[in-house]
DOMARLO-840353 format. One record per residue: x, y, z of N, C-alpha, C in turn; residue in three letters. Coordinates in steps of 0.1 Angstrom, whole numbers, plus 2048, in hexadecimal, padded with zeros to 3 digits. Example, Ala and Ser with C-alpha at 12.3 -4.5 7.8 and 13.67 -1.06 7.14 Angstrom:
BEGIN
8847C784E87B7D384E8847DF84EAla 8807EA8478897F584788180084FSer 
end
This chain:
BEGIN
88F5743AC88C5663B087D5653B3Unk 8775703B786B5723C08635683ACUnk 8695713A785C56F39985F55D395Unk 86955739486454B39386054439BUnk 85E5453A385953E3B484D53C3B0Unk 8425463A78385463A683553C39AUnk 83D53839283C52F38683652438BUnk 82951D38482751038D82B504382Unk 8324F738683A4F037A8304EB373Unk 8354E53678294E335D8264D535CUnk 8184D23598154C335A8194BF34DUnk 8184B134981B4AA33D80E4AE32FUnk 8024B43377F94B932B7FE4C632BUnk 8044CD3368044DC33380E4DA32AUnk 8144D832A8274D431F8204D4312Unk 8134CC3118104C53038084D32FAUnk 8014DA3057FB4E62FF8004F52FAUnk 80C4F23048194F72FE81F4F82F6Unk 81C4ED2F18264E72E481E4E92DBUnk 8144E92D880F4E42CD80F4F12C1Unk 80C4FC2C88105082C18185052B9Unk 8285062BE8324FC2B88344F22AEUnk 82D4E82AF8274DC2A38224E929EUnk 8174EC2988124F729181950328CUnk 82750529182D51228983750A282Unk 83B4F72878464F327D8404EB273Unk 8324E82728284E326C82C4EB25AUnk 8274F625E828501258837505252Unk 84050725B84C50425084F4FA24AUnk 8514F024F8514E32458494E423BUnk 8404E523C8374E422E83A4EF226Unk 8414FE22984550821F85550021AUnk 85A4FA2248664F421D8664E8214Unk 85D4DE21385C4D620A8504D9200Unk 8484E52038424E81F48484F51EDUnk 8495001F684D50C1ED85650A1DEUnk 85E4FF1DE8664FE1D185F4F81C6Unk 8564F11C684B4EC1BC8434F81B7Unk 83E4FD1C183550A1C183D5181B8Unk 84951A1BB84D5261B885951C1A3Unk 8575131A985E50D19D852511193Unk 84850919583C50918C838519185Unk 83C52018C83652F189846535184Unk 85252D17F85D53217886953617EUnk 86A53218D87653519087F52D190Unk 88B53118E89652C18989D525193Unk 8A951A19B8A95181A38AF5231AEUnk 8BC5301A38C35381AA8B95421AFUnk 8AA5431A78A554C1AE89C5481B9Unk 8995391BA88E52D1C68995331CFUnk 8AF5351CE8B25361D98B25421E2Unk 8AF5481D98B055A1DF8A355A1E2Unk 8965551E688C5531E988F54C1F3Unk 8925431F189453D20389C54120CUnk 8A654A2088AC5532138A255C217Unk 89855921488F56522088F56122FUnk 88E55523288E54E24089A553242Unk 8A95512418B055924E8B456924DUnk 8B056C2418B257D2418A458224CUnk 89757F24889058325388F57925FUnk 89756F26589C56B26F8A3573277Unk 8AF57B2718B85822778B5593279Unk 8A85922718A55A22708975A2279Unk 88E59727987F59628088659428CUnk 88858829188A58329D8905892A8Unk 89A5922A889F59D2B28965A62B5Unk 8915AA2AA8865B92AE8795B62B0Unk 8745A82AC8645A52B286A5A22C3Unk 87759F2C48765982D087C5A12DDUnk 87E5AF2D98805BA2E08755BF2E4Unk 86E5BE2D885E5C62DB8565BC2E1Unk 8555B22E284E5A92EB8535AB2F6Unk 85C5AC2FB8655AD30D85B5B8310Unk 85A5C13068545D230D8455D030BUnk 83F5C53058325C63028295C730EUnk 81F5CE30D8195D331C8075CE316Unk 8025C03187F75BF3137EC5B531BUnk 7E15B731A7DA5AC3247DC5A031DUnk 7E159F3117E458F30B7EF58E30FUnk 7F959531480558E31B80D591310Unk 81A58F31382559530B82E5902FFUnk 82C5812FF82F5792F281E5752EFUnk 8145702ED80656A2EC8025762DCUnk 80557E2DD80258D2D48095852C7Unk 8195862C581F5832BE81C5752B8Unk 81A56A2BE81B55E2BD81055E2B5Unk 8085602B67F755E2B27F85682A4Unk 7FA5752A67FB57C29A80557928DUnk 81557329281856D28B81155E281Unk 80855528B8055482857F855127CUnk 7F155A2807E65582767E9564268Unk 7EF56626B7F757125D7FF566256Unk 80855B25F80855525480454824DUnk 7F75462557EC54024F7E7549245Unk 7E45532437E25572367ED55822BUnk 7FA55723180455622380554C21EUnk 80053F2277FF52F2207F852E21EUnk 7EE53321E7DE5322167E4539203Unk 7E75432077EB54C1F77F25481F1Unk 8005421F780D53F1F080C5351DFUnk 80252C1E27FE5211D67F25251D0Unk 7ED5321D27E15341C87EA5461C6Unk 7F65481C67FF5501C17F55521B4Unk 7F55481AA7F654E1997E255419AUnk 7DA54C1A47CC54E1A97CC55E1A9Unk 7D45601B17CF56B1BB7D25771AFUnk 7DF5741A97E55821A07DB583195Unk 7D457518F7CC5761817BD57F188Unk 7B95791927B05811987AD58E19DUnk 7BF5931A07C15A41A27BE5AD194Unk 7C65A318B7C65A917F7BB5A8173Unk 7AF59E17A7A45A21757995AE17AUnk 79D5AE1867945B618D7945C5187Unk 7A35C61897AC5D31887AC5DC17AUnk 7A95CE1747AD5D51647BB5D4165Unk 7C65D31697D35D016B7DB5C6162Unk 7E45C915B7E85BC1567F65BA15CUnk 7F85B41638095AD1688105A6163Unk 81E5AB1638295A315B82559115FUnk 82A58D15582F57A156830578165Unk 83857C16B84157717783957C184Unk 83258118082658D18B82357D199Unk 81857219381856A19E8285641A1Unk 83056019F83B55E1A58415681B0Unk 8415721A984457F1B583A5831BFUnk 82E57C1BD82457F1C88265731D3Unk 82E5651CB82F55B1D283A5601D9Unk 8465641D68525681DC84D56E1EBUnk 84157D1E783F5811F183C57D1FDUnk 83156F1F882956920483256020CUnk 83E55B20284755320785055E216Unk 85956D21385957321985057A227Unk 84457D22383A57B22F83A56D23AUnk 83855E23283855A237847555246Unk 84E55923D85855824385B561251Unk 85856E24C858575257851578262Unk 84356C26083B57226683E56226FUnk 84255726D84954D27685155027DUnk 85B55727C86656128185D56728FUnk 85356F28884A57629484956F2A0Unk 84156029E83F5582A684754F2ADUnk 85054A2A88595422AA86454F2B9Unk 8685542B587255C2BE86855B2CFUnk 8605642CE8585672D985255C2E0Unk 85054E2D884B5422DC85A53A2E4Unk 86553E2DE86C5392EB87253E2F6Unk 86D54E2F387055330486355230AUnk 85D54930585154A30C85353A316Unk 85F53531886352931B86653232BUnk 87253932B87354033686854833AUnk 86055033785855833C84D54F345Unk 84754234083C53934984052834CUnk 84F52834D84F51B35085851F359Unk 85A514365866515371875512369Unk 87E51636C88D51A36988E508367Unk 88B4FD3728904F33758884E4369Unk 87D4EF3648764E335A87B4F0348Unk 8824F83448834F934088E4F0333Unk 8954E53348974DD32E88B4D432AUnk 8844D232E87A4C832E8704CE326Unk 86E4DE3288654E831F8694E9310Unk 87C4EF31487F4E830287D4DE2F8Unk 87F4D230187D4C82FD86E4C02F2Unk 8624C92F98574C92F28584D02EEUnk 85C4D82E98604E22DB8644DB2D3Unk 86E4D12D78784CB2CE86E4BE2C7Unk 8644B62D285D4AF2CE8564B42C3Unk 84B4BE2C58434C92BB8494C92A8Unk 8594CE2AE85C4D12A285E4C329AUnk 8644B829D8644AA2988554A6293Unk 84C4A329B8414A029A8364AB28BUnk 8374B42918344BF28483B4BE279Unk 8454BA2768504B726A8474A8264Unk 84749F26D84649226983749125FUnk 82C49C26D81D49926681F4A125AUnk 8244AC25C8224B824C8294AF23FUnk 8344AB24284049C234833491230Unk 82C48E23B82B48023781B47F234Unk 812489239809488237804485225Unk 80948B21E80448A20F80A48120AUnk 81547720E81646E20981046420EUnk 80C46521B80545A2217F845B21DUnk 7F14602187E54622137E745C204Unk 7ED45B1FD7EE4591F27F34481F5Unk 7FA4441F97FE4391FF7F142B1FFUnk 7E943420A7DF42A2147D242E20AUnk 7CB43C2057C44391FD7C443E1EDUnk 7D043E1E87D24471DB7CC4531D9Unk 7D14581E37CA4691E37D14731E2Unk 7D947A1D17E34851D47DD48E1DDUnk 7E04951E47DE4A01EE7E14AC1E6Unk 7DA4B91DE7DE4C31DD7EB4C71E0Unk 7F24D01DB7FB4D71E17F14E41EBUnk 7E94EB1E27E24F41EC7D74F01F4Unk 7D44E01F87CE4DB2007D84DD20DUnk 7E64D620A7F34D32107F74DF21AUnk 7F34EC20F7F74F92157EB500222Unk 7E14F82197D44FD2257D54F6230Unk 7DD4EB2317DC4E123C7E54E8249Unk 7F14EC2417FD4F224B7F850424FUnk 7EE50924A7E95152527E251325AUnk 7D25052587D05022627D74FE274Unk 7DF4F726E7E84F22787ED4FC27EUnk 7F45042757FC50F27C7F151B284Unk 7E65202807DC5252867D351C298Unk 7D25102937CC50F29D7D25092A7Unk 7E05032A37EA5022AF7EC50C2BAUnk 7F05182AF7F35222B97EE5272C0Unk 7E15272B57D452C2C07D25242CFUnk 7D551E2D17D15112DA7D75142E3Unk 7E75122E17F45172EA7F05252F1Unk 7ED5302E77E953E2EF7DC5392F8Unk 7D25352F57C75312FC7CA52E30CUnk 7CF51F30A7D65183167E351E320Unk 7E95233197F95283217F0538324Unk 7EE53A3337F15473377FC550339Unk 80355B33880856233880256C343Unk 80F57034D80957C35480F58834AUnk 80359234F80859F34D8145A234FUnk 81B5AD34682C5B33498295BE34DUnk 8305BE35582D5CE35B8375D1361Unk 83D5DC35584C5E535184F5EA35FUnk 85B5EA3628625F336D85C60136BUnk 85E60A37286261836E86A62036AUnk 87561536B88061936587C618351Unk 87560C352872609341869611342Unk 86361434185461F341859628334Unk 85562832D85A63331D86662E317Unk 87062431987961C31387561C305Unk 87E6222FD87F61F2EF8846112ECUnk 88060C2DF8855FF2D98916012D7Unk 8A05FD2DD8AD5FD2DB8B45EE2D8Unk 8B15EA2CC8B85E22CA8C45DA2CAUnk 8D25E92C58DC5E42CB8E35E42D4Unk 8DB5ED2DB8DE5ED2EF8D95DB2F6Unk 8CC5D82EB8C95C92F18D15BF2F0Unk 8D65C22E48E55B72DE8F05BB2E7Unk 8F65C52EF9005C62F68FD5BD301Unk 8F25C13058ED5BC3108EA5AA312Unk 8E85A73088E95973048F6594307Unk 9035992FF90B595303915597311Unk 90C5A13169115A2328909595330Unk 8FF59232B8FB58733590757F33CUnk 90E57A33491A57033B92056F330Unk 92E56633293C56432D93255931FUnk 92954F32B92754732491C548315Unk 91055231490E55330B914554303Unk 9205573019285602F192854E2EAUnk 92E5472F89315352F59275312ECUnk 91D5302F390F52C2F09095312E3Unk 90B53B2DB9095442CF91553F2C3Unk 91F53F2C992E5382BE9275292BBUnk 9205262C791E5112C99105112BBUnk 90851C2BC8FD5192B48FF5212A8Unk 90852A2A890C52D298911520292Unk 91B51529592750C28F91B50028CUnk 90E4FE2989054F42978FC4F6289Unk 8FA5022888ED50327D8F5507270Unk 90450B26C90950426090A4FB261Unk 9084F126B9084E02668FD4DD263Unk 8F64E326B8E34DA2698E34E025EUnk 8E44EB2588DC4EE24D8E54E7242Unk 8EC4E52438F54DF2398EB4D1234Unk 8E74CB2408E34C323C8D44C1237Unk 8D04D023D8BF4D22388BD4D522AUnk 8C94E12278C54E72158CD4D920FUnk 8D54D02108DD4C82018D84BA204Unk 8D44B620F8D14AA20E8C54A6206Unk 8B94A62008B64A11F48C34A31E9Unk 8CA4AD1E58D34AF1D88DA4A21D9Unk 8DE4A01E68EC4961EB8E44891E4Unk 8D94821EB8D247D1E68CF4791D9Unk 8CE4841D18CA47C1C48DA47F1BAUnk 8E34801BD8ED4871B68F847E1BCUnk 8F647B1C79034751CD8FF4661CDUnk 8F34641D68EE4591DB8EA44E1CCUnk 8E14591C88DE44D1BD8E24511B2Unk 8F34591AC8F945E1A58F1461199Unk 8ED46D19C8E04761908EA47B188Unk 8F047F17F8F748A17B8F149817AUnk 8F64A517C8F14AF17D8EA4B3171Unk 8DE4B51728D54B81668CE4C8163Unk 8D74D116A8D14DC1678D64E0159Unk 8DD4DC1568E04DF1448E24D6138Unk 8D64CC13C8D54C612F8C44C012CUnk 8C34BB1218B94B71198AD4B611FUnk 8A24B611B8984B111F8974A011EUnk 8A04A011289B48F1128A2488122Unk 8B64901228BD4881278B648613AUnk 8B149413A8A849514989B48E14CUnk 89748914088847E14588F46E13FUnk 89C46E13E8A246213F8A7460152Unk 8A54681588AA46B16289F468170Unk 88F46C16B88747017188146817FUnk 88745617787D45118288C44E18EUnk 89A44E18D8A44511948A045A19FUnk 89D46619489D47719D8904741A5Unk 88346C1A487946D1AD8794611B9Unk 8854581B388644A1C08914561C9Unk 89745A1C68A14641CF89A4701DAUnk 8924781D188747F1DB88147E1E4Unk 87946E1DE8744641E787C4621F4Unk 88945F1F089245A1FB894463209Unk 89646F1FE89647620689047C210Unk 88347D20E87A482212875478222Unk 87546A21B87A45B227884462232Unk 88B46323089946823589547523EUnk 88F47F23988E48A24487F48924CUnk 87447D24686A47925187346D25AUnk 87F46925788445E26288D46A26EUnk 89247026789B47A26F89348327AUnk 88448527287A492281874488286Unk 87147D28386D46F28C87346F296Unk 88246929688D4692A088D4752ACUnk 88F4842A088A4902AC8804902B6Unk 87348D2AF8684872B386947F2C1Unk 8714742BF86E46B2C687A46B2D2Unk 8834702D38904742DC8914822E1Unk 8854892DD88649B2E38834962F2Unk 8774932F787648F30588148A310Unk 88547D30B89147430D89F47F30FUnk 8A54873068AA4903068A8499314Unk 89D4A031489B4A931D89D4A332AUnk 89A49632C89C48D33D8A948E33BUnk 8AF4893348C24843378C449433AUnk 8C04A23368C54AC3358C44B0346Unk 8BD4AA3488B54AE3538BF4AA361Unk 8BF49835A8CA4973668D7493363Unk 8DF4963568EC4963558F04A734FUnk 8E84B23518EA4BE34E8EC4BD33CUnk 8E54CC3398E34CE3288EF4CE324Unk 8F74CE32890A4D13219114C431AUnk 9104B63239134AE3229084A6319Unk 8F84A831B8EF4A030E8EF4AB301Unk 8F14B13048F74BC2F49044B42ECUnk 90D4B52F391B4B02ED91A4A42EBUnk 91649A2ED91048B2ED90B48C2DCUnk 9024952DC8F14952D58F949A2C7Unk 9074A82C590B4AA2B99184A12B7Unk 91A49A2BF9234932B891E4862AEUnk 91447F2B890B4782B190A4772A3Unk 9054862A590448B29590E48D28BUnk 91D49429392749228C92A487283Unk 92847928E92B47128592246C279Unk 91546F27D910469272913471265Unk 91447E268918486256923483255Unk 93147E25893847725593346924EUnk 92E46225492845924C92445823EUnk 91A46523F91146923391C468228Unk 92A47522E93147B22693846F21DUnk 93E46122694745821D93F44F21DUnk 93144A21992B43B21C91E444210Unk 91F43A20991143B1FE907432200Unk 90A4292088FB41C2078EE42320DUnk 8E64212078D84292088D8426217Unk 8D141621F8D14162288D2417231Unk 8E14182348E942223B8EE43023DUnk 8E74352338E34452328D844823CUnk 8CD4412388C143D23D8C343E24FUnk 8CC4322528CC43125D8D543E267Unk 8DE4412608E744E2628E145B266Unk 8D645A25B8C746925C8C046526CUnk 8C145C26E8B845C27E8C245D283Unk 8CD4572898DA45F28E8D846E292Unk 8D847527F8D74812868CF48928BUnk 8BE48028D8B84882958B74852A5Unk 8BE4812A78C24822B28C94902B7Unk 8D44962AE8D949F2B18CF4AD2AFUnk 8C74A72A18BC4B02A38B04B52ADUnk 8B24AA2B38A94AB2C28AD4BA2CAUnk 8BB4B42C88C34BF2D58C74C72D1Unk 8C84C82C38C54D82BE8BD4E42BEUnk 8B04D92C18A34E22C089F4E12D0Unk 8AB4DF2D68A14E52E88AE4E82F1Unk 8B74DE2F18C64E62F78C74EF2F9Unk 8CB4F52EF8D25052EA8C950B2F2Unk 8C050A2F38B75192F88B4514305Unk 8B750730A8B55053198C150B320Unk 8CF5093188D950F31F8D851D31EUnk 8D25253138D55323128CB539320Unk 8BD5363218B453632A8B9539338Unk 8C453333A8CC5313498D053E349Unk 8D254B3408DA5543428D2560342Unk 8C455E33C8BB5693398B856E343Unk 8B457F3438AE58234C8A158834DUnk 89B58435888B587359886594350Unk 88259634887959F33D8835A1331Unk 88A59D32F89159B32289458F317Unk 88B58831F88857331988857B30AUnk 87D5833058785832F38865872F0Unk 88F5972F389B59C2EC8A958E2EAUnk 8AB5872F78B55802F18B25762EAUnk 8A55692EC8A15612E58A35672D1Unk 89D5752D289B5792C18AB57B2BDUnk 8B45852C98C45842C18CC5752C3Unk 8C856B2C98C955E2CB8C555B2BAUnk 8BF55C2B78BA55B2AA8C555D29CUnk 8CA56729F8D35662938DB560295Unk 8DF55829D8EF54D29A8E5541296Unk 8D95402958D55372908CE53A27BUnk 8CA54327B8C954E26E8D954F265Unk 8DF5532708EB5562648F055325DUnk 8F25412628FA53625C8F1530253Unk 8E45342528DD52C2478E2535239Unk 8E753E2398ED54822F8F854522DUnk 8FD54323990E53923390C52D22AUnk 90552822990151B22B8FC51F21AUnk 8EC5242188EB52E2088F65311FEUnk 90353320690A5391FC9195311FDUnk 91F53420893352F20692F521206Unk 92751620992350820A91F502201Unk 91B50D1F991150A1E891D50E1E2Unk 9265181E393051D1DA93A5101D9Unk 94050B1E094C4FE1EA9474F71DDUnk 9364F01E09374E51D89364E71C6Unk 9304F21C992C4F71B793D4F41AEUnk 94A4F71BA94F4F71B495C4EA1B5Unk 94E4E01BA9574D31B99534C91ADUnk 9534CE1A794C4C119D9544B7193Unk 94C4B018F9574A318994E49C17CUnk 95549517394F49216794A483168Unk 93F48416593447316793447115DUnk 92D46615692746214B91B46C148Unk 91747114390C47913F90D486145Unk 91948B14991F49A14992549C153Unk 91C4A915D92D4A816D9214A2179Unk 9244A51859204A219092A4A9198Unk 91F4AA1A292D4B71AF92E4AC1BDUnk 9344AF1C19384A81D39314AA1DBUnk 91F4AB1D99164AE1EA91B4A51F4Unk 9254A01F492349620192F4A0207Unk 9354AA20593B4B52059354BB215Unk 9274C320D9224C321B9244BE227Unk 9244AE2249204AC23492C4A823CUnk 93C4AB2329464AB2389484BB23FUnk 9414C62389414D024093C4D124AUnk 9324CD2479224CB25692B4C4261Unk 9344BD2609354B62699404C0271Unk 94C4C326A9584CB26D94D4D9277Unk 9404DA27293D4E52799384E6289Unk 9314D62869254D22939354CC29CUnk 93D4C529994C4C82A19494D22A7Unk 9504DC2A29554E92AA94C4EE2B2Unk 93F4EB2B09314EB2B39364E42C4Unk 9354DA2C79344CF2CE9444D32D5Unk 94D4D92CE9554DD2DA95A4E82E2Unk 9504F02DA94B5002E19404FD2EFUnk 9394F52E992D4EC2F49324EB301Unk 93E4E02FE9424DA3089494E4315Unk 94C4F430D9534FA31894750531CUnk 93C50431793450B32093050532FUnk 92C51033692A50C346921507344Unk 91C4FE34990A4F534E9084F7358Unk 8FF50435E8F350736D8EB4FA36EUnk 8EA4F33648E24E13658E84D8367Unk 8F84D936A9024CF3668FE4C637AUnk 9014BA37C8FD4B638B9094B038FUnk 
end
């Protein structure tokens, strides 16, 4: 108790400098999520292999994030014990977003230097890599940046700390989506893609940098008992689950949450152009019958794209809001509020096609999005114990990792194998999804409800 006593609460600019690191590492994912498939398409990948490339984010989610976040607890450094990670993560992967879109650059350049001649596929597989780097080197920063919530903020503003996280990540979604179109918009300026990509290393570099700058960190200084402690991994996962009855709750609540969310993050464009504005599936036919299709497939994109800047808007703009109600009606009850919210609106999604109402449905669910991205870890926080914030935050990690794999594969299998005959060939059930999503963020929302709240008043 002696050690938080010492915590002094944080002002409304300290919160902001905090955050912004944050804006800057979701800056950066967003923009690998809405370009990498252009980028790795262009250079020949196929879609089944774009998806085995994007399962790099939760394979090295579930394999980075526990063991950067063990070895940060034990880190003994004058930079302080997450500040190392966070920083080295953002600028390693500012150089994977700098590489990723001059992929075919970089390999023609090796192989002139070298005298080397490389297969066809050589930059694709150099993009694959940088995609993999980039991924894991987010992973780096991200884990240790939210035990870094417990390590320098008081126990009692810790909802309020998540909360500008949760802002960060909205706000960083909204600038990284909308910037290139808004530029193109106001003065007819396409924006590069590797202008696009240089923009999100920036961001991601000098965010962070800022956050390590401004946030101090005291030194850790190991018991004696830790003094020579080897890295023991699954001694730290036992140990996670002895904290209390209630973590295991808390871990089942955010496994059931992120098959829903993600449900809605990988298919919603598909749903969109396939459901919404009934595309028929065009991966196996004509070139003519597919550019009969094209300006359909790009008002749908469009839409979409509308749709997930209205949804991190809403995040954006209810993360704060959120964190007060949490504050004074306890995280248990503005959690369960926040996914049901959401329940209903992927219900909606699931039996209602009017664009508008989709539209309006997607802000709905960021709201639940809000309280996805600061909740969970405000309630888990309550159980941590002093020098172990990095180990459980990183195995906290995989119930959020694992379901994006569920999600890759039995979710994509369900609908692949719903399909039905259109006029101009088949079409499958995406709106499939968001009857799962929903059945999930349920069970989600009533696992919630029986965890204990130390916030509850």
């Amino acid at each position: 108790m002696e050690e938080e006593n010492v915590l002094k609460k944080f002002t409304t600019a300290k919160f902001l400098s905090f955050a912004l690191g944050f804006f800057g590492l979701q800056f950066a994912w967003q923009m690998r999520i809405i370009l990498s498939g252009p980028v790795t398409e262009d250079l020949g990948a196929s879609p089944m292999l774009f998806g085995l490339i994007w399962l790099a984010g939760p394979f090295t989610g579930m394999v980075v994030q526990p063991v950067i976040g063990v070895l940060s607890d034990k880190t003994d450094s004058v930079f302080g014990r997450r500040r190392p990670y966070l920083l080295g993560g953002a600028l390693l992967s500012a150089v994977a977003l700098w590489a990723l879109p001059n992929s075919e650059y970089i390999t023609n350049m090796i192989s002139s230097t070298l005298h080397i001649k490389f297969p066809e596929l050589a930059a694709l597989g150099f993009a694959a890599i940088m995609i993999w780097i980039l991924d894991a080197c987010v992973n780096i920063a991200q884990g240790p940046y939210r035990a870094l919530v417990p390590d320098v903020v008081p126990p009692e503003q810790h909802s309020i700390a998540n909360s500008y996280i949760s802002l960060a990540i909205g706000l960083g979604s909204v600038v990284a989506a909308a910037t290139a179109p808004f530029l193109k918009w106001a003065f007819d300026y396409q924006m590069p893609i590797t202008s696009q990509f240089i923009m999100a290393a920036i961001a991601f570099a000098l965010g962070m940098t800022w956050t390590c700058i401004t946030i101090k960190e005291r030194r850790y200084k190991p018991k004696e008992e830790e003094k020579g402690e080897k890295l023991h991994l699954i001694q730290s996962i036992k140990d996670f689950f002895a904290l209390s009855p209630e973590v295991g709750k808390i871990c089942w609540m955010q496994f059931f949450t992120w098959i829903g969310t993600m449900c809605l993050m990988i298919n919603f464009t598909q749903y969109c152009v396939h459901t919404l504005y009934a595309v028929p599936d065009l991966s196996d036919v004509s070139e003519v019958v597919k550019a009969s299709y094209d300006t359909l497939v790009l008002n749908a994109t469009n839409f979409s794209s509308a749709c997930f800047a209205i949804f991190n808007l809403i995040c954006f703009a209810v993360a704060i809001p959120i964190g007060v109600l949490s504050v004074k009606y306890g995280n248990k009850k503005v959690h369960v509020l926040s996914l049901l919210s959401m329940v209903v609106a992927f219900l909606g999604m699931a039996l209602f096609t009017n664009i508008k109402l989709v539209a309006l449905l997607m802000a709905v669910s960021g709201i639940g999005w809000a309280s996805i991205c600061a909740l969970p870890f405000a309630m888990l926080s309550q159980y941590i114990k002093p020098g172990t914030e990095g180990s459980v935050m990183g195995i906290f990690n995989i119930f959020i990792a694992g379901p994006q794999v569920f999600v890759c594969t039995l979710v994509s299998w369900i609908i692949n194998k719903c399909s039905f005959n259109v006029v101009g060939g088949i079409n499958y059930h995406w709106e499939y999804t968001f009857f799962i999503g929903a059945g999930c963020l349920l069970a989600a929302a009533l696992i919630a409800s029986r965890v204990k709240d130390k916030t509850a008043v």
